[in-house]
C-alpha positions as CSV (number, residue, x, y, z in Angstrom):
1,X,0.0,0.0,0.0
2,X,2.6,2.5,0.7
3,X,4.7,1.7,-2.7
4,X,1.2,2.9,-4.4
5,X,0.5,5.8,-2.3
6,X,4.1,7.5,-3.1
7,X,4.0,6.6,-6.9
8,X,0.5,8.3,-6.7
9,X,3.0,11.2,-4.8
10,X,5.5,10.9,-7.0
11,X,3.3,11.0,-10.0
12,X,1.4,14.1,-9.3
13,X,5.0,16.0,-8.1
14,X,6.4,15.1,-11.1
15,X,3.0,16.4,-13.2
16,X,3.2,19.8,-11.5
17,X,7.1,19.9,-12.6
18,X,5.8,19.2,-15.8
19,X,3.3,22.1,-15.4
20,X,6.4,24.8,-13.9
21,X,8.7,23.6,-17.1
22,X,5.7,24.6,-19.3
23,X,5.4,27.7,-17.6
24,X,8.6,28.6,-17.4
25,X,9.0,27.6,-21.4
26,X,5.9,29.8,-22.0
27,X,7.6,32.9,-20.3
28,X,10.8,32.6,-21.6
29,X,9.4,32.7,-25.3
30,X,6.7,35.3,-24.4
31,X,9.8,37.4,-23.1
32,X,11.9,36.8,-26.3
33,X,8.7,37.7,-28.8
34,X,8.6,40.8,-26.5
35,X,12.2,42.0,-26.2
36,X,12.3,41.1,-30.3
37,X,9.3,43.3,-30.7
38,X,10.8,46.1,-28.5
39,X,13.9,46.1,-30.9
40,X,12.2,46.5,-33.7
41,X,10.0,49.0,-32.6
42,X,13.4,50.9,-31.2
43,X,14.9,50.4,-35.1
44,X,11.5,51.7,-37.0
45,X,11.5,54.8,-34.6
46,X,15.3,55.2,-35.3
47,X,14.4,55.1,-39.3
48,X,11.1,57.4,-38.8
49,X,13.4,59.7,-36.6
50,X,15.9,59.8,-39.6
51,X,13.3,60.2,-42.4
52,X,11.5,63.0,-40.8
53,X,15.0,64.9,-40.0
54,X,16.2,64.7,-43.5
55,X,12.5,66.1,-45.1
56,X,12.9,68.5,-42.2
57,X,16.0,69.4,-43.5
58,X,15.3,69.5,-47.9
59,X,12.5,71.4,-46.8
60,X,14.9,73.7,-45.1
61,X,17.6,73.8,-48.2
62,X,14.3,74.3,-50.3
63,X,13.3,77.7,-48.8
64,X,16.7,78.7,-48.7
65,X,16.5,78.4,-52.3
66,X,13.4,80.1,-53.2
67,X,14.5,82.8,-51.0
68,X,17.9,83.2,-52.8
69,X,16.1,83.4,-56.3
C-alpha cells in the first residue's frame, strides 16, 4: 500500500514539474517575442526619426533656395 500511495505522490509532483517547465517555457518565449518586438519598434522609430530629420531638413535647403532666387 505504501509503494502505491508514493507513486501516486510521486506522480502528481512530477506532473506539477511538468506544469512549472511549461510555464517557465511559455515565459521565456513570451519574453523573447517581447524584447524582439521592443527592438524593432526601437529600429523603426530610429528610421522614422531619420526620415523625418532629412525632409525636415530639404525642406529647409528648399526655402533657402526660393528665397535666394
Amino acid at each position: 500500500m505504501p509503494s502505491e500511495e508514493s507513486s501516486t505522490h510521486n506522480d502528481a509532483a512530477q506532473a506539477q514539474m511538468n506544469r512549472l517547465v511549461v510555464l517557465m517555457t511559455v515565459g521565456i518565449f513570451t519574453g523573447l517575442v517581447i524584447d524582439t518586438l521592443s527592438i524593432l519598434l526601437a529600429i523603426f522609430t530610429g528610421i522614422a526619426f531619420c526620415v523625418v530629420y532629412l525632409l525636415w531638413e530639404i525642406s529647409v535647403h528648399l526655402q533657402e533656395l526660393r528665397f535666394e532666387t
